[in-house]
C-alpha atoms as a printed R data frame, in Angstrom:
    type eleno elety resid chain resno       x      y      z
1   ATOM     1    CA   UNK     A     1  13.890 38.859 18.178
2   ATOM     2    CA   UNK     A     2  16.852 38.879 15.851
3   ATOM     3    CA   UNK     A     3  15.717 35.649 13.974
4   ATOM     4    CA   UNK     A     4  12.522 37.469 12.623
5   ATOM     5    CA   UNK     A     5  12.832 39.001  9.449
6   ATOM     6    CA   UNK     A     6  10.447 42.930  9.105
7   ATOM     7    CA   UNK     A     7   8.628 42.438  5.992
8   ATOM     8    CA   UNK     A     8   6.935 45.112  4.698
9   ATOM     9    CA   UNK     A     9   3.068 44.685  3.892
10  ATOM    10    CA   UNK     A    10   3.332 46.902  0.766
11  ATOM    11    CA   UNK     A    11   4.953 44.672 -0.709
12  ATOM    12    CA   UNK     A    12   2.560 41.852  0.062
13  ATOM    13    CA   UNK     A    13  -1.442 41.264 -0.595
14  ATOM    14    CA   UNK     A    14  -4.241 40.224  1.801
15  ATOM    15    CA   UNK     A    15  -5.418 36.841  0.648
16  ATOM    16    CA   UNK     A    16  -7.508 35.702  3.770
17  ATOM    17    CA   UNK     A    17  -8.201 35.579  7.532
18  ATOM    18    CA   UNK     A    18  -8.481 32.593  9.922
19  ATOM    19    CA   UNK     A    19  -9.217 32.102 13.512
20  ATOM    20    CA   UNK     A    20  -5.891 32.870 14.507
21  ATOM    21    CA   UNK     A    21  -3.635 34.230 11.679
22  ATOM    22    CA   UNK     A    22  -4.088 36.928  8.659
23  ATOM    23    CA   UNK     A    23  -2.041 35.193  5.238
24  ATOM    24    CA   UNK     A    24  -0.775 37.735  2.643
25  ATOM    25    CA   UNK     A    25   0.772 36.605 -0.914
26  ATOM    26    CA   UNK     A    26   4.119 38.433 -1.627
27  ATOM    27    CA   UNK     A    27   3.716 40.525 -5.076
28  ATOM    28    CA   UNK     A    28   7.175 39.089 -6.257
29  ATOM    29    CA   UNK     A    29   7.934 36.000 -5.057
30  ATOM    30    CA   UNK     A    30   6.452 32.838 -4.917
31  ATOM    31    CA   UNK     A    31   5.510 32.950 -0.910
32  ATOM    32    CA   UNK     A    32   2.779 33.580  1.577
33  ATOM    33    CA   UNK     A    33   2.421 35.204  4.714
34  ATOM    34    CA   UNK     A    34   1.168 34.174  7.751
35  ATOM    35    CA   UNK     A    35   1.088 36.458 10.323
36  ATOM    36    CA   UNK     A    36  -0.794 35.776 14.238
37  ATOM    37    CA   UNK     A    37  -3.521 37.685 15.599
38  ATOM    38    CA   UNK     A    38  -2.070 40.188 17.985
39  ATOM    39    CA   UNK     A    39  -1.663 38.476 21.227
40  ATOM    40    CA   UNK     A    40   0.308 35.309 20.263
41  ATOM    41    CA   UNK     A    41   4.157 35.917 21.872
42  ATOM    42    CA   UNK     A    42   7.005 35.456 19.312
43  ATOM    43    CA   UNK     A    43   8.413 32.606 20.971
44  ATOM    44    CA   UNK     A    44   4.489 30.688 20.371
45  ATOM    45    CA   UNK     A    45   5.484 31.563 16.491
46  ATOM    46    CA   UNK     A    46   8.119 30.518 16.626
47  ATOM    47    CA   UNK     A    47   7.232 27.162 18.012
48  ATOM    48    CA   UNK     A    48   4.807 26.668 15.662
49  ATOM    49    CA   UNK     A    49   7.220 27.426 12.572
50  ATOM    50    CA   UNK     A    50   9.499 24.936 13.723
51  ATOM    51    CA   UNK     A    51   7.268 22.526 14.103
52  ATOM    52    CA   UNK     A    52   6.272 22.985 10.494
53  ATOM    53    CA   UNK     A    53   9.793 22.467  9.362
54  ATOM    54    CA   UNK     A    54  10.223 19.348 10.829
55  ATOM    55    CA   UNK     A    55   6.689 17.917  9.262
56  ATOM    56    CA   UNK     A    56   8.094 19.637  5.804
57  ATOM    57    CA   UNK     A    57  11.581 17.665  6.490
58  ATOM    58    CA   UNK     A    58   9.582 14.383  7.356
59  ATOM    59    CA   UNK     A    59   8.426 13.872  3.934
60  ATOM    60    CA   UNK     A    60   4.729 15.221  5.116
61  ATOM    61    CA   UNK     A    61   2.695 16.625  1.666
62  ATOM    62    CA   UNK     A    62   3.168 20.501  3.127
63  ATOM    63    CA   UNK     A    63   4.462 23.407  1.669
64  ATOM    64    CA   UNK     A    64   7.732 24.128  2.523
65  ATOM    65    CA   UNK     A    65   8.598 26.916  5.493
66  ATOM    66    CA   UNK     A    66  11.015 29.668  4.447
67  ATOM    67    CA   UNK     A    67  11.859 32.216  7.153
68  ATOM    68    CA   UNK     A    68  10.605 33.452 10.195
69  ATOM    69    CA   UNK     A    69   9.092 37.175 10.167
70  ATOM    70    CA   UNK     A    70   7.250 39.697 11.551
71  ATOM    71    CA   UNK     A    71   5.523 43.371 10.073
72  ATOM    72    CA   UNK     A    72   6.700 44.897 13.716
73  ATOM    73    CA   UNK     A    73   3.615 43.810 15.705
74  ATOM    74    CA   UNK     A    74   2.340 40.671 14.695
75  ATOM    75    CA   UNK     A    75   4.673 37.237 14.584
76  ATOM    76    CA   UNK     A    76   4.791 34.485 12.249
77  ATOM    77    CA   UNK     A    77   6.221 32.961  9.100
78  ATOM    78    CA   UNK     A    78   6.596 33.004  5.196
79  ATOM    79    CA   UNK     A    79   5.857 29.598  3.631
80  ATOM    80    CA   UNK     A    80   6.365 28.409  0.093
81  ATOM    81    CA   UNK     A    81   2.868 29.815 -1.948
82  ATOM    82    CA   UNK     A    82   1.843 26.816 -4.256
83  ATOM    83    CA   UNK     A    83   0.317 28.363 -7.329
84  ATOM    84    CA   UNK     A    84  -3.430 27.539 -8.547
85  ATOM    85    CA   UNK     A    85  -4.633 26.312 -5.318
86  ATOM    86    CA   UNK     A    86  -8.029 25.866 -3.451
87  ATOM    87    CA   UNK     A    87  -8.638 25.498  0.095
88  ATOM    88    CA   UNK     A    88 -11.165 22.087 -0.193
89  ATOM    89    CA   UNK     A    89 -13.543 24.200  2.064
90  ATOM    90    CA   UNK     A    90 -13.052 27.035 -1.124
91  ATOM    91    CA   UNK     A    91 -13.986 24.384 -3.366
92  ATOM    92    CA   UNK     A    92 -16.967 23.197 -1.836
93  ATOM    93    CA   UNK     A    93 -18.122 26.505 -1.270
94  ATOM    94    CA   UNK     A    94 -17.813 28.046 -5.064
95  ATOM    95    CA   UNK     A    95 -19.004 24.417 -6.399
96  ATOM    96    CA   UNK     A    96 -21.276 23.141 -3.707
97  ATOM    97    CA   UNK     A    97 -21.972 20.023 -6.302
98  ATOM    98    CA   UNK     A    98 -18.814 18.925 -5.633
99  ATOM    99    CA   UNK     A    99 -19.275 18.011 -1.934
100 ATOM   100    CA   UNK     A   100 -19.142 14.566 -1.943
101 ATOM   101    CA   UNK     A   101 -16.320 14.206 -4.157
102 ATOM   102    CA   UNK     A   102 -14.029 16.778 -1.683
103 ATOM   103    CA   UNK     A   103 -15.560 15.049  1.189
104 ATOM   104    CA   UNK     A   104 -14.559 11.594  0.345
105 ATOM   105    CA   UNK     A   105 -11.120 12.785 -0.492
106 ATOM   106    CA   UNK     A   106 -10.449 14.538  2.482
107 ATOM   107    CA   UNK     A   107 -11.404 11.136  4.304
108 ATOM   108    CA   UNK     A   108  -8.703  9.474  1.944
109 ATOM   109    CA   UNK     A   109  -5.935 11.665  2.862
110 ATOM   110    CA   UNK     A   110  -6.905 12.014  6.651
111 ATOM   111    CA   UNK     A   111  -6.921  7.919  6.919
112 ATOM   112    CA   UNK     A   112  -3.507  7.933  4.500
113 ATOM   113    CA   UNK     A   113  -2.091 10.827  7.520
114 ATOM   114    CA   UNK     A   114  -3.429  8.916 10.060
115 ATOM   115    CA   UNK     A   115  -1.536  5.516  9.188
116 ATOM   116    CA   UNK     A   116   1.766  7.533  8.713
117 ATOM   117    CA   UNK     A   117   4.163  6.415 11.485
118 ATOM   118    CA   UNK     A   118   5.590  9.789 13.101
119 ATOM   119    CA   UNK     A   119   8.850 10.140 14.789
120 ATOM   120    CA   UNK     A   120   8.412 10.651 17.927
121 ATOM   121    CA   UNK     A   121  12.433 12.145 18.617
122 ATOM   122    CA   UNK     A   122  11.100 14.705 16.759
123 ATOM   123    CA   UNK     A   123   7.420 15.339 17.348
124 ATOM   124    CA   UNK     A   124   5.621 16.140 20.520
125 ATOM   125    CA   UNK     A   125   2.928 13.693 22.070
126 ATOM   126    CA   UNK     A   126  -0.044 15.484 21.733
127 ATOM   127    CA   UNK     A   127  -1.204 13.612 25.102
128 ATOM   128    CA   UNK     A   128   1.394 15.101 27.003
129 ATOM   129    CA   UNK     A   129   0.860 18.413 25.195
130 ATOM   130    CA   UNK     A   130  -2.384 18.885 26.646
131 ATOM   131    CA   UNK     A   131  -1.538 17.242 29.804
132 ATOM   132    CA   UNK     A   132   1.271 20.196 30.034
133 ATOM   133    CA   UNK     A   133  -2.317 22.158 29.493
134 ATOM   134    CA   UNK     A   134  -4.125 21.368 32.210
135 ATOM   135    CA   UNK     A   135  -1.051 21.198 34.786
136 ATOM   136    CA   UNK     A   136   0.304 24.645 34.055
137 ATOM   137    CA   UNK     A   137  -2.440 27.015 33.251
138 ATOM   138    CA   UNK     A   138  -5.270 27.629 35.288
139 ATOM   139    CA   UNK     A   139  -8.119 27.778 33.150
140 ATOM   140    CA   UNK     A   140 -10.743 25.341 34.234
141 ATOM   141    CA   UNK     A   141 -12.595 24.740 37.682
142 ATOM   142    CA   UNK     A   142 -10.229 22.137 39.248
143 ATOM   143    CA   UNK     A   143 -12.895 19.408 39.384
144 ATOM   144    CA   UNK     A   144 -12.614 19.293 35.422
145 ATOM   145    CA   UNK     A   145  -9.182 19.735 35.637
146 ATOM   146    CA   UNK     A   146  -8.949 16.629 37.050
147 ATOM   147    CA   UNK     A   147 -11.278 14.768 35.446
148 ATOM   148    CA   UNK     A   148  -9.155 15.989 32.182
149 ATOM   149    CA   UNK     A   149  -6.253 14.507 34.160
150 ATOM   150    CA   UNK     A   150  -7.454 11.549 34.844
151 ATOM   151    CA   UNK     A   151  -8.822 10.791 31.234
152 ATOM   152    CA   UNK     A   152  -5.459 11.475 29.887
153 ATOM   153    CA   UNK     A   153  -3.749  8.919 31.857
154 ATOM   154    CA   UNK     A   154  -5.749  6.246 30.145
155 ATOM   155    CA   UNK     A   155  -5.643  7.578 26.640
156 ATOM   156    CA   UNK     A   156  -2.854  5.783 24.683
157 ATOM   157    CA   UNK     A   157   0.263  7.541 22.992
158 ATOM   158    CA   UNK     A   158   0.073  6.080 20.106
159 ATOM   159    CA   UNK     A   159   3.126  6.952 17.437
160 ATOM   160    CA   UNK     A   160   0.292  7.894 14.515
161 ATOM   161    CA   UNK     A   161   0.373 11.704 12.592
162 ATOM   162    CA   UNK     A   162  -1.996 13.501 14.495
163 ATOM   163    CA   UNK     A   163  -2.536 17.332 12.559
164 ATOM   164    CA   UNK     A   164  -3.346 18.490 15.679
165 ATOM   165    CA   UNK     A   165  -6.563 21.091 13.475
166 ATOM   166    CA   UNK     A   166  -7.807 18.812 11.080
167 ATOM   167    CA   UNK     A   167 -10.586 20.446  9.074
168 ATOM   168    CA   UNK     A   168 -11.606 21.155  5.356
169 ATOM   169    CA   UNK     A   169  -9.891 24.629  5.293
170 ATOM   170    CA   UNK     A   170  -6.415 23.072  6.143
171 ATOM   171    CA   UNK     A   171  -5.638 21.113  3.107
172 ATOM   172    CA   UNK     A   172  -5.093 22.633  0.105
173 ATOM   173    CA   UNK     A   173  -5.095 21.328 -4.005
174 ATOM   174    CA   UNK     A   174  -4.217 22.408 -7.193
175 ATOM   175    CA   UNK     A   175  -6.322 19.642 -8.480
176 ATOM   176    CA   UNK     A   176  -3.620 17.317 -9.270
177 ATOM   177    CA   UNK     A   177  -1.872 17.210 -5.586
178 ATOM   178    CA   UNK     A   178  -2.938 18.053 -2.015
179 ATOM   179    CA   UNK     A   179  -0.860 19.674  0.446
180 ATOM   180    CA   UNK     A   180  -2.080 20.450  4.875
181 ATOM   181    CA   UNK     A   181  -1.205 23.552  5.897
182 ATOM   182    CA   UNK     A   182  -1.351 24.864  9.440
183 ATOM   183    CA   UNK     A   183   0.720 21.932 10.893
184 ATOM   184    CA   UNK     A   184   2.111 24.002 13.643
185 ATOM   185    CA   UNK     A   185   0.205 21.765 16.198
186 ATOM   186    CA   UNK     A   186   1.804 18.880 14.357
187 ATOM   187    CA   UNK     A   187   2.262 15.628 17.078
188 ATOM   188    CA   UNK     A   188   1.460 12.166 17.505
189 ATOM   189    CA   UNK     A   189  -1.216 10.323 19.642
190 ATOM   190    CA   UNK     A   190  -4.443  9.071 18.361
191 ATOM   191    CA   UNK     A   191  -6.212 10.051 15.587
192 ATOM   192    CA   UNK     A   192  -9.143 11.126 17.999
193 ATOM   193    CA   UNK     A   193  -7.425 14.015 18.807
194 ATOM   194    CA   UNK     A   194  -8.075 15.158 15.471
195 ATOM   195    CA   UNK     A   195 -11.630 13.584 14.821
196 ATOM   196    CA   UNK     A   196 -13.150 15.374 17.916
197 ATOM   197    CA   UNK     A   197 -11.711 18.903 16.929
198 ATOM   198    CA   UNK     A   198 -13.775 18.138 13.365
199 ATOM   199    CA   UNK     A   199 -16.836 16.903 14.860
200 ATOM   200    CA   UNK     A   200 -17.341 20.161 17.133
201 ATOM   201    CA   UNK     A   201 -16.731 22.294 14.479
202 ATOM   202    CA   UNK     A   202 -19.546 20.166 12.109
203 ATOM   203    CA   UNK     A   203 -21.560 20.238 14.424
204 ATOM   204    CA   UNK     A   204 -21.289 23.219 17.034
205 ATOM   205    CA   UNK     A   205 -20.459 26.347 14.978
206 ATOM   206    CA   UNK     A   206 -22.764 29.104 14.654
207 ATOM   207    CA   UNK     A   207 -23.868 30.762 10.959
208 ATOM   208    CA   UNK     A   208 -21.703 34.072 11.427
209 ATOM   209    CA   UNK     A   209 -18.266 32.147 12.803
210 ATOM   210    CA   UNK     A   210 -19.419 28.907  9.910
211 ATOM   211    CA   UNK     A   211 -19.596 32.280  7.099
212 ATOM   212    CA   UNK     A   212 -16.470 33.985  8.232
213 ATOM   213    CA   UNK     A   213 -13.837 30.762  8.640
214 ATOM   214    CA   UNK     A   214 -15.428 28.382  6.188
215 ATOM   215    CA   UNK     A   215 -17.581 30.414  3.972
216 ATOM   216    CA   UNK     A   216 -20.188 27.264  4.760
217 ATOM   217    CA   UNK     A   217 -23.403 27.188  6.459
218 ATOM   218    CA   UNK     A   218 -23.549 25.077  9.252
219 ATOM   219    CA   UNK     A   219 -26.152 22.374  7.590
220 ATOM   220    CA   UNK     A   220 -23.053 22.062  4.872
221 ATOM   221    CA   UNK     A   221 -20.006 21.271  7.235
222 ATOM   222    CA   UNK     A   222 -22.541 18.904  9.287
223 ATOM   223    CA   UNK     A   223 -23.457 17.480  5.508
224 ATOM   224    CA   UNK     A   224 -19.425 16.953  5.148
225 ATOM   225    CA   UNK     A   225 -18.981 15.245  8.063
226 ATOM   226    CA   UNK     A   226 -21.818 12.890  7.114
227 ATOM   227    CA   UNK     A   227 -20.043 11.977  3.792
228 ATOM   228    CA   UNK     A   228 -16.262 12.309  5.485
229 ATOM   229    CA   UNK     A   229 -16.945  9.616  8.469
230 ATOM   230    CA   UNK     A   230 -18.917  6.713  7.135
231 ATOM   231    CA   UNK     A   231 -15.688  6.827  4.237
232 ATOM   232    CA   UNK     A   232 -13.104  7.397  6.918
233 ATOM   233    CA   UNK     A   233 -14.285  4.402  8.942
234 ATOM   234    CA   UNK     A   234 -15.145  2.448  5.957
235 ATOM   235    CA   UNK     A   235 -18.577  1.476  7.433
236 ATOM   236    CA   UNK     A   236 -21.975  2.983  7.039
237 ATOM   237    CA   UNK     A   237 -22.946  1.114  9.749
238 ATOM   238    CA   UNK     A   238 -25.219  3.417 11.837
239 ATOM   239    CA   UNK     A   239 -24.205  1.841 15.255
240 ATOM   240    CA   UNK     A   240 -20.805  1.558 14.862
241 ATOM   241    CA   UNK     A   241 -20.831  5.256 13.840
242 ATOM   242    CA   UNK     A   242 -22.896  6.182 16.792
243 ATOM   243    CA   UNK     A   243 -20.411  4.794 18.574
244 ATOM   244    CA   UNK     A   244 -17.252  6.162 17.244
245 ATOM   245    CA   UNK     A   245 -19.352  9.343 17.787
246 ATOM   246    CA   UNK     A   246 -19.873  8.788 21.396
247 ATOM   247    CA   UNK     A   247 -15.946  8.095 21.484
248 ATOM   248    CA   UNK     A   248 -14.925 11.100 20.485
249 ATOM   249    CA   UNK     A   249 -16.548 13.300 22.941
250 ATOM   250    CA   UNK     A   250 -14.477 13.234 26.130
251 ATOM   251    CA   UNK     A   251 -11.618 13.408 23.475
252 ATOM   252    CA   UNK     A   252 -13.476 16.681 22.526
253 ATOM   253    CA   UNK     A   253 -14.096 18.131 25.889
254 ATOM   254    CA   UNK     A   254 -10.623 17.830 26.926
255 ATOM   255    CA   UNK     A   255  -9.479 19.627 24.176
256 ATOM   256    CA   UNK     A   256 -11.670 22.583 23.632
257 ATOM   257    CA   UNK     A   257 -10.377 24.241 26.906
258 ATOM   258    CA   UNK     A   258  -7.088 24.147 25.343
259 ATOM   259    CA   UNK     A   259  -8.155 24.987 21.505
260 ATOM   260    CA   UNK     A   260 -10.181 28.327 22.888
261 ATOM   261    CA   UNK     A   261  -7.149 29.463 24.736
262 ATOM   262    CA   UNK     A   262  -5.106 28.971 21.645
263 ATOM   263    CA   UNK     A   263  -7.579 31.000 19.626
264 ATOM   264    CA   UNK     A   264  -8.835 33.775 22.353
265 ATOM   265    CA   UNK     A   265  -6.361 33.934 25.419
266 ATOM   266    CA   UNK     A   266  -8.187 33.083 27.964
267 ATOM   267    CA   UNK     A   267 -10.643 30.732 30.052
268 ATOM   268    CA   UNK     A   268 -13.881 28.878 28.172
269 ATOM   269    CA   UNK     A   269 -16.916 30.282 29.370
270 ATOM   270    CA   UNK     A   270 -18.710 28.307 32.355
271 ATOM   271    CA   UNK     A   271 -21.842 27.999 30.224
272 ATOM   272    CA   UNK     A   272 -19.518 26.003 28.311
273 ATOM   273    CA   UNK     A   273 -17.651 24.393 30.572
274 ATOM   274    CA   UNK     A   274 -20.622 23.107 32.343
275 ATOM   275    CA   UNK     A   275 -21.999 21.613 29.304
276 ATOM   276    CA   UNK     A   276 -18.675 19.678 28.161
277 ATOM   277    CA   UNK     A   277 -17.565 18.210 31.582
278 ATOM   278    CA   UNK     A   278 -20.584 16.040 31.439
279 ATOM   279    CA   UNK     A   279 -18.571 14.323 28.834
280 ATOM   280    CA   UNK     A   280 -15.903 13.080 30.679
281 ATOM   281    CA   UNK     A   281 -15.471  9.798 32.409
């Protein structure tokens, strides 16, 4: 892969771990990192890093992606390191008093992402990405597969920024400008895409995988989601958010399938499976 660039790791320092991807901060230069999990094929890095540049070339608040590299097993990318900054999930967790006020402001810059106009020449429909999913891999009993199908084809494309893994740990401030990182699932469709992905993870993540990801309990991501939605929707209306709720959750089970083979390589359980097909039409 002549287009990667060998870095070596000496020269670099560990700054954190996700679900997918290890970061490290260059000693000398002003960049980060971001190497896959063993498992993910150069080309997937690849995709993702160009997908990045193309957000960063749109005008989207992101740092900016330099180069494409690799330390000889694992593939990724070197971005741009912004100096000073917090994760908002960072933030919450060292200063827990400031919940509400990173809460709210994530909602503000989700809705203000969400009512950006995306070019679709340039972006992938994240309908049709998922739809690409479920025809080409076989990773789900067929009856869901269908059912995933079928939901799909009455889901509208709309042209809004979708993030494609919205959560608290992908935006990033250094308290006088905020920047999403991780845009490499970057598309356009409806902002439910991105909503469901958040809910499941407020609301279904365990106290280990909560710790190790968010460095949150699950009681304080469900807590952020209770302060995030009501401000996202502008309504505390408890019916209309039980139903926006109830929305999102065939949005949700169609995309899990896809987000765990992402993450792990392989097939949901059928524990799991069983449970989230009930939530399609």
């Amino acid at each position: 892969m002549s287009e990667y660039v060998t870095i070596n790791l000496d020269e670099y320092i560990r700054t954190g771990e996700g679900g997918t991807a290890v970061s490290y901060k260059h000693k000398g230069r002003p960049a980060l990192a971001k190497l896959y999990n063993p498992g993910f094929e150069a080309d997937r890095a690849r995709e993702e890093f160009l997908t990045a540049r193309t957000v960063f070339e749109l005008g989207i608040s992101t740092p900016e992606p330099i180069r494409l590299v690799t330390d000889g097993e694992r593939y990724g990318a070197e971005y741009q390191l912004i100096q000073g900054k917090r994760s908002f999930t960072r933030i919450i967790s060292e200063e827990p008093e400031r919940m509400e006020e990173i809460s709210l402001e994530f909602a503000r810059e989700a809705r203000k992402l969400h009512d950006t106009k995306a070019d679709t020449t340039r972006l992938h429909s994240y309908k049709e990405r998922l739809r690409k999913f479920y025809l080409e891999m076989d990773l789900v009993p067929e009856e869901f597969k269908q059912r995933a199908l079928s939901f799909l084809d009455i889901v509208p494309d709309t042209p809004a920024c979708v993030h494609g893994d919205l959560q608290i740990g992908n935006i990033i401030t250094d308290g006088a400008h905020n920047w999403w990182i991780d845009v490499g699932e970057f598309a356009y469709g409806v902002p439910e895409w991105d909503l469901s992905l958040m809910w499941t993870i407020c609301h279904n993540m365990g106290k280990t995988r909560a710790d190790h990801l968010f460095h949150l309990t699950p009681e304080a991501l469900t807590a952020h989601w209770n302060i995030f939605l009501p401000a996202y929707l502008g309504t505390s209306d408890p019916q209309e958010l039980g139903d926006f709720t109830k929305r999102l959750l065939p949005f949700y089970a169609v995309k899990v399938p896809y987000v765990f083979d992402m993450a792990e390589h392989g097939r949901l359980p059928d524990v799991a499976l069983q449970k989230i097909i009930t939530f399609l039409p």
